[in-house]
Every structure is written in C-alpha cells, then in structure tokens.
C-alpha positions in Angstrom: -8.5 -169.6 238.6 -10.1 -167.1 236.1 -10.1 -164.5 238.5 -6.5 -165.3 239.9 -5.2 -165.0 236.4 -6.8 -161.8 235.5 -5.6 -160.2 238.3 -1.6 -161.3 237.5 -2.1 -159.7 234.1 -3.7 -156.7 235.4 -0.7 -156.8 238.1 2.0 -156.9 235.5 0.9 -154.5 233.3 -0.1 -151.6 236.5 3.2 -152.6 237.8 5.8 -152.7 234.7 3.6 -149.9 232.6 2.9 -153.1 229.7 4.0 -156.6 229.2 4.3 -158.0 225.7 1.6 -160.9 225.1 4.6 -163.4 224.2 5.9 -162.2 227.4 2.7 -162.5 229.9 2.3 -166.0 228.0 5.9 -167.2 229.0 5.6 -166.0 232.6 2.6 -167.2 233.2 2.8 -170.6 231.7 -0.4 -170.2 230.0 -0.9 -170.7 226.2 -1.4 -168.2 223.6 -5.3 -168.4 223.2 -5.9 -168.2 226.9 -3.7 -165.2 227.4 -5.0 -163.6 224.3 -8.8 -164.5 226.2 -7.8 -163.4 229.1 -6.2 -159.8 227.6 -9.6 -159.5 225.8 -11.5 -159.5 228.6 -9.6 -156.7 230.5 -10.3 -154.8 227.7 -13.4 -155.1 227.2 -13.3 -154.1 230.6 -11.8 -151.3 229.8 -8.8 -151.9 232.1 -6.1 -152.0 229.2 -5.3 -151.3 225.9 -3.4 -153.5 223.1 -0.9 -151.8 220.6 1.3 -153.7 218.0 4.8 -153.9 219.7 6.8 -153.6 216.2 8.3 -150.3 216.5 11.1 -151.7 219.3 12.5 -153.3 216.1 12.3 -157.4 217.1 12.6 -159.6 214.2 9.0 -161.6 212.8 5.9 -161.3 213.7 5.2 -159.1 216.5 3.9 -159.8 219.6 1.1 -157.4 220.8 2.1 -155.2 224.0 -0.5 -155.0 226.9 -0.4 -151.4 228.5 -2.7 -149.9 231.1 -5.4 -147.9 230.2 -5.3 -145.0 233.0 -8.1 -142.7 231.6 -10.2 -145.6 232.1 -9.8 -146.6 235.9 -8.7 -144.6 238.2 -8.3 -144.3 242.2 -8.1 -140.8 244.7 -5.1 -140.8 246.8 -4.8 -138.8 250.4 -1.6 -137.6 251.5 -2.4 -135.7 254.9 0.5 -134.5 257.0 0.8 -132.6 260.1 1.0 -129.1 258.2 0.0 -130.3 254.5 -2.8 -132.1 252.5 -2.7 -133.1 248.9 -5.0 -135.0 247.1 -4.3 -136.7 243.8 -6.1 -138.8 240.8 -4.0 -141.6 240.0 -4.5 -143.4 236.9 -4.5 -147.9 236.6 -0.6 -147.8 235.3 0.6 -145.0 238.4 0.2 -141.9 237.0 -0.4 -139.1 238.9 -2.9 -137.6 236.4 -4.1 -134.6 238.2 -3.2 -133.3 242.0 -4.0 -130.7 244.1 -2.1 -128.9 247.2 -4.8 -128.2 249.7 -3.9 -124.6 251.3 -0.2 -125.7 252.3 1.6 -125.4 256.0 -2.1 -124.8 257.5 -3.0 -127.2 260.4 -4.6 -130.0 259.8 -5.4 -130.9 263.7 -9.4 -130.5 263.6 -11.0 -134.0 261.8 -13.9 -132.5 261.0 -12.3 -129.4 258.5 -10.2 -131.8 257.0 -12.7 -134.7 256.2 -15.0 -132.0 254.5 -11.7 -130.8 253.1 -10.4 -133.9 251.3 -14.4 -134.8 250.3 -14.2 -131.8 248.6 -11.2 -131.8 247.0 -11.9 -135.7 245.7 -15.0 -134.2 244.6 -13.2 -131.4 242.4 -11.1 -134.1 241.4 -14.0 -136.4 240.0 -15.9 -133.7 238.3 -12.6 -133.0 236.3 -12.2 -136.5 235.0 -13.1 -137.7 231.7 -16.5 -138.8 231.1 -16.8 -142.2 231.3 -13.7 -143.0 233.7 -14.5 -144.9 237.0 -13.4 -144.0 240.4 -12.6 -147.3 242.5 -11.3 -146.3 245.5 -9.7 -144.0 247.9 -6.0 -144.6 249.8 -5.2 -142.4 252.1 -1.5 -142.0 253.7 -2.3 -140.5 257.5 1.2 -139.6 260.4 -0.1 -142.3 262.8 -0.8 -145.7 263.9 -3.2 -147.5 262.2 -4.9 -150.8 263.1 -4.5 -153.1 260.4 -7.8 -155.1 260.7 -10.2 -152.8 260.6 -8.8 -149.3 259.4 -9.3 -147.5 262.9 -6.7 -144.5 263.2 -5.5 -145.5 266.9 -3.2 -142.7 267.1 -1.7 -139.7 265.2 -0.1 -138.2 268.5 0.6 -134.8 266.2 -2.6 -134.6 264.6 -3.9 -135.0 268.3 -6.3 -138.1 267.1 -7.3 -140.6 269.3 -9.2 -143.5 267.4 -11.1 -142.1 265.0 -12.5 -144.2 261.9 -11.4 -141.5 259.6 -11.1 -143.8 256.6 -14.7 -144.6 257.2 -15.9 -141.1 257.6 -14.2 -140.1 254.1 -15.3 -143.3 252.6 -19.3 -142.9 253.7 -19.1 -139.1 252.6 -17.6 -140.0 249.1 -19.7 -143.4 248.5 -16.8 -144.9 248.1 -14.5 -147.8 249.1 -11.8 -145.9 251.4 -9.0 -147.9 252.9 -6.2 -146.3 255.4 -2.3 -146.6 256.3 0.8 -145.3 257.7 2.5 -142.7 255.5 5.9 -144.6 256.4 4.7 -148.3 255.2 2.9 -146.5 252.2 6.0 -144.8 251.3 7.9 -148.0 251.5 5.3 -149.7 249.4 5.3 -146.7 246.9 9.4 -146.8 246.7 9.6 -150.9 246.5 7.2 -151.4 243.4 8.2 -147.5 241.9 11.5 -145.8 243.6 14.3 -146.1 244.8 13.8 -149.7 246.3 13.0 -151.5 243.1 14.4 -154.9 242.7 15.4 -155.2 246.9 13.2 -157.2 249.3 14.4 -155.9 253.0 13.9 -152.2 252.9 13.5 -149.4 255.4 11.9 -146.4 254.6 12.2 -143.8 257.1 10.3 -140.5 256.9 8.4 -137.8 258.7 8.4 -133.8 259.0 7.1 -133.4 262.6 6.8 -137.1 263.7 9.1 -139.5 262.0 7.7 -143.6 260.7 9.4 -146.3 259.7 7.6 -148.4 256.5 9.8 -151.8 256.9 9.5 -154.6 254.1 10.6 -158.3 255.1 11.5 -160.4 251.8 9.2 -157.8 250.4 6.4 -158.2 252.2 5.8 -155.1 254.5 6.2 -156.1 258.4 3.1 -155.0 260.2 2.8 -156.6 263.6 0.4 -158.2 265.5 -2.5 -155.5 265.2 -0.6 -153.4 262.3 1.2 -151.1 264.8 5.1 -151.8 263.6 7.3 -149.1 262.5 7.0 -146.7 265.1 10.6 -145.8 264.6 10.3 -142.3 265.6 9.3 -144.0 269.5 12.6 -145.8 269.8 14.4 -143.7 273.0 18.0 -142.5 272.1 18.4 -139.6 274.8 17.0 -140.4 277.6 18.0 -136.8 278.7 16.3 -135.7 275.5 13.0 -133.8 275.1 9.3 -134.9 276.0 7.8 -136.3 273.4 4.1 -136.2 272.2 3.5 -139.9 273.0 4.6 -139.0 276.7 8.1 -140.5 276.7 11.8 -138.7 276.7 13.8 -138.6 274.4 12.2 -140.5 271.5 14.0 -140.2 268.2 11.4 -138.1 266.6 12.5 -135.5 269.0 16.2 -135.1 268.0 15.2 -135.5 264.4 12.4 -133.8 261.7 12.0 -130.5 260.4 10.8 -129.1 264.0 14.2 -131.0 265.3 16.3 -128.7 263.1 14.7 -125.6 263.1 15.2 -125.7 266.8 19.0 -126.3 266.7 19.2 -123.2 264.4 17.6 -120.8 266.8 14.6 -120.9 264.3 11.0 -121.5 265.9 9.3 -125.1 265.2 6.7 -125.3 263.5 7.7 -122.6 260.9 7.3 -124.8 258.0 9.4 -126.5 255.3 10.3 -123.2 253.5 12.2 -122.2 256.7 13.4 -126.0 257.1 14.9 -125.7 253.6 16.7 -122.0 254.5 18.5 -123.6 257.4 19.7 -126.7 254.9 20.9 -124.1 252.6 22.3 -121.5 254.8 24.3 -124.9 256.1 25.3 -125.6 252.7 26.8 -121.8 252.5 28.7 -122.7 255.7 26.6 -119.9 258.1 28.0 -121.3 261.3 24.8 -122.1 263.5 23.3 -123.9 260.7 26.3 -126.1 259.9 26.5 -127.3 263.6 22.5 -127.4 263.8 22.5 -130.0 260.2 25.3 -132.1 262.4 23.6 -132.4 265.5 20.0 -133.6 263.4 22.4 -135.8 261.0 24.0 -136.8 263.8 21.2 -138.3 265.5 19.4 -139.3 262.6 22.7 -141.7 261.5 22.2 -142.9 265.3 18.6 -144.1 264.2 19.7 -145.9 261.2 22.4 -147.8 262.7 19.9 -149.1 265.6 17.5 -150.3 262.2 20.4 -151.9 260.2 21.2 -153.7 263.7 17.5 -155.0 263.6 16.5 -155.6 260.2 19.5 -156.0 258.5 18.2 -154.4 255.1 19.5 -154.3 251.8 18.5 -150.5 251.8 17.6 -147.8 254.2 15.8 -144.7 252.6 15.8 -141.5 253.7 12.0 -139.8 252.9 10.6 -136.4 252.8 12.7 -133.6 255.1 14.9 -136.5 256.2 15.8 -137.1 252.6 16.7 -133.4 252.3 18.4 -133.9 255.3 20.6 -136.3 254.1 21.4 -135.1 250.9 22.9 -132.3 252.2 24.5 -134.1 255.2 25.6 -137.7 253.7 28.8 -138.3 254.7 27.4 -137.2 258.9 24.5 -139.7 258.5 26.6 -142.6 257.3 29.5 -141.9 259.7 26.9 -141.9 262.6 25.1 -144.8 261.1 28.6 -147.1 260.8 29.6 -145.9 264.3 25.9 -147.3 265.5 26.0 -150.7 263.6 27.5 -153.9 263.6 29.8 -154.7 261.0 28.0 -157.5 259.2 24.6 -155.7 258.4 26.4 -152.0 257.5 28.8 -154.1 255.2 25.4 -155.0 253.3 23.1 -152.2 253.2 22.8 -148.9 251.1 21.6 -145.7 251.8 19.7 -143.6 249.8 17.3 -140.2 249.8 13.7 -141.3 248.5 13.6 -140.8 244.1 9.6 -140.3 244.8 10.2 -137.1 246.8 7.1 -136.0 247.9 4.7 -138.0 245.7 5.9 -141.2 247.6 3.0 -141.2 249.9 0.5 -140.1 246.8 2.1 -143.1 245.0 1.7 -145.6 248.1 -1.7 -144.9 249.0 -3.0 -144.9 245.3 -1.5 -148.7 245.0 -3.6 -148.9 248.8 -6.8 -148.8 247.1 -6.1 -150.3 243.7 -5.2 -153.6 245.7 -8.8 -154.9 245.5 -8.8 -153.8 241.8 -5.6 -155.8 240.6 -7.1 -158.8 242.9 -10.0 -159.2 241.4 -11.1 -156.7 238.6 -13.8 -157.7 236.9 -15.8 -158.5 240.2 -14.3 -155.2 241.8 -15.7 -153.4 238.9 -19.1 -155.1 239.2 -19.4 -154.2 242.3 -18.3 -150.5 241.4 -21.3 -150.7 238.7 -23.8 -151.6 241.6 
C-alpha cells in the first residue's frame, strides 16, 4: 500500500508539474501526516522538491506545493525514424532537458550503425548531466511493429527489420533498463498526458513520414491487441489500384499518404527529405499549380483514412502528427471534407480534429513517459534497484 501510494504522488506531481499537499491529501483520501510522510520520503529520495505555495495569493496558512525534481532523476528517450534520430534527456516532471539531432535525413536502415549510434549519443548525454543525477531508463519510439510482451521489433518494413531485439541490444550496451514502442502509440501517449489530447479518453493519433501509425487510446487506455500489433493504420487498403507497398500489399494508405506520398504527386523524387516536403506545402500555399493539386490528392486521401478511423473508433479526437500534421494545417478544410464524406454521421458529429501541439517532440515526449513507468510505479524500489 506504501508503495501504491508513493507512486500516485510521484504520478501527480510528474504528470501536473506539482500538486499542493492540501491537494494530494484531498485526492487521495489520506490524512495530513501520512501525505506529509509520504512527500518526505520522495524527497529524501531525491525524487521531488517542496516549496511554500504562498506567492499564488490563497488566504491562511499555506499549503506546501510538491514539484518534481528533474535534475535529480532522469530517463534517455529514442526517437528513430526512417531518415532521422534524436536522442534526448528528459527530466522526472517532462522536460526535455538536453537533445541532440543525430546527423539528420541520413538512413538509418543498418541496425548495427545505429545501435552504436544511439549508445553513443546516450553516452554524450550522461556525461553532460549533473553530477549526482540518476539515469533510470531508456524509451525508445521505433516506425514498426512491436510485440508487446517481450519488446521484440517484429517489423519496421521501412527500416527493413525483421525481428530484431533492438531494445535489448541498446539496453545491454548502455547497462541499462531499455523498453521499446510504436512511435504512433507513444505519440498518442505523449499527446494524451501532454498535448493536444489532454482531458479526452478516445483518441487517434495518426502519424508517420515514410510509413504512417496509428497510436489509438480506448477510455484512455491505449488499444494494443492481442500480441501488441494494433494500429497499423498505414496497412488499411484504400486503392486497390494503388501502389505496392513495402508490406507486399496494394494500395495501403501509407502509399497515398506521407512525405514520400506528396513529393511524388509534385514531380519531386521520394525520399528527398522533409526540407523538400515542406517546399511543396509552401509552394501550395503560394498557389504554384502542381503543388496545389499534389496537397489535394495527399489531403484527399489522408481525409479518406480518417473517416474509415472515426467509423471504427468513434473518438473524441483524431490528431494529425509529424508531416501529416503539416499536412493538414495547410490543407484543413480538404482533410475534413474527405473525412465527412468517408464517415457516418453520428461519430463525425462527435469528433475533432487537430495537428499534434507536441510537433516533433511527441515521440521524445512518449517514449521518455515509456521508461519512467516503472519509476512512477514503484520509485523507491526502482531506484534501489538502480543503486545495485
């Protein structure tokens, strides 16, 4: 019970950024004296800090506000794409507290370059941290199915990976814990406790650059599947006289949407990274004729793939991520028309759209609360068993 209760503190306070004590006390159900025993401990821990809450201007005695102490604890988060790697330290609380762009739009496809990569960079990372602070943990945020149970990337069909334990590679190189996800159910995780998703519980997250994921909360819990494999949005077959996909089917979705999707209907050649991606939005936006039609035709489709996910989840909010996001910021009212003419009128009459407000630190963000999970569960005995 001890441990279950430490862990809701911790929770509120990583979560909210501090909780009053008057607060955790009335939440919780607890009295004073055992919150104030239970605060003590976490820091003594080192986990928080306490700081006299009388400068918000309440009336009597002030009630002591618990905050996170990020200098203190902190976590290595992974956000490997298809054509970018960044690595981040990510404080208890969510701050991004240092992060580093590893040699952007260079191919990521070999697993041995980019293990020794990321080690590296987490190691440049650690050296730079205060003395003192404790590493916990490693999330990273990978394009490609991942089996829940034990971590094993089954398949990143762009990366060209074909189960590979690359969360226990990184995590035996670094002598550390290393745990592994989607980037698409990260980013949903990231944008639910942190973004644009706050305060729903049915949410979609859609996102990708050359592949495209679906992270897919029910009632806030995020739907994984029988072995972890759900969300594999970009798979669902909308022209079947479309292109062949990577996963050996026609016409998936990820093949009439992404940055490689767009750059193609623009006469551009795929693959030539976001800064061309971003030159077609914006010669759209100035009205250059092949680049308005080529926006339409992506929008088009990528409406098409939201109304076939408001038919199935019925969501309170769909979220467009990464290049999609930019996507649909500068093609709004295409999306939504395509995603109304694809839905049923009950669901679309209760769902919102909306670009990602993590832009690209949502995976950074999602992975991060990946490995801080055993942390907020159980901090004392995680860090004891840091300490050994």
């Amino acid at each position: 019970m001890r441990r279950h209760n430490l862990g809701t503190i911790l929770t509120e306070v990583h979560r909210h950024g501090h909780r009053s004590r008057a607060l955790l006390t009335a939440e919780m159900g607890l009295n004073r004296s055992t919150i104030g025993d239970l605060v003590a401990e976490l820091t003594e821990a080192g986990l928080v800090l306490q700081r006299s809450a009388s400068a918000q201007g309440r009336a009597g005695r002030p009630s002591l506000e618990v905050v996170p102490f990020p200098e203190g604890v902190y976590v290595l988060a992974v956000d490997l794409g298809v054509r970018h790697l960044a690595v981040a330290r990510v404080g208890l609380g969510g701050d991004v507290l240092d992060r580093v762009d590893v040699e952007p739009e260079r191919d990521w496809s070999d697993l041995d370059v980019t293990v020794e990569a990321i080690a590296d960079t987490c190691d440049r990372l650690r050296r730079a941290a205060p003395s003192g602070a404790r590493c916990v943990g490693v999330g990273l945020s990978v394009p490609g199915v991942v089996r829940h149970e034990d971590g094993l990337l089954r398949f990143a069909p762009n990366l060209g990976w074909t189960d590979v334990p690359f969360g226990a590679r990184l995590g035996e190189r670094l002598d550390l814990p290393a745990v592994i996800a989607n980037d698409a159910d990260l980013g949903a995780l990231a944008e639910h406790w942190r973004g644009a998703a706050a305060g729903y519980e049915h949410v979609v997250v859609m996102s990708g650059e050359i592949g495209i994921g679906g992270g897919i909360l029910v009632g806030g819990r995020p739907l994984r599947g029988r072995g972890g494999y759900a969300g594999e949005i970009g798979h669902l077959r909308v022209n079947p006289d479309g292109r062949l996909c990577r996963c050996g089917s026609t016409g998936c979705l990820e093949t009439e949407v992404g940055a490689d999707a767009l750059l193609r209907e623009a006469g551009r050649r795929p693959g030539s990274g976001m800064d061309a991606y971003r030159d077609v939005l914006a010669k759209a936006a100035a009205g250059e004729r092949d680049c308005v039609a080529a926006a339409a035709r992506v929008a088009n489709w990528l409406g098409v793939g939201v109304g076939i996910l408001v038919n199935t989840f019925n969501p309170d909010i769909v979220i467009l991520a990464g290049p999609l996001g930019e996507l649909y910021q500068a093609t709004a009212d295409t999306v939504a028309e395509a995603a109304a003419q694809s839905s049923l009128v009950a669901p679309r009459e209760q769902v919102r759209l909306a670009a990602s407000a993590l832009g690209p630190d949502a995976q950074i963000v999602g992975a991060a609360e990946l490995a801080f999970e055993p942390l907020l569960e159980d901090p004392i005995g995680t860090l004891s068993r840091h300490a050994a």
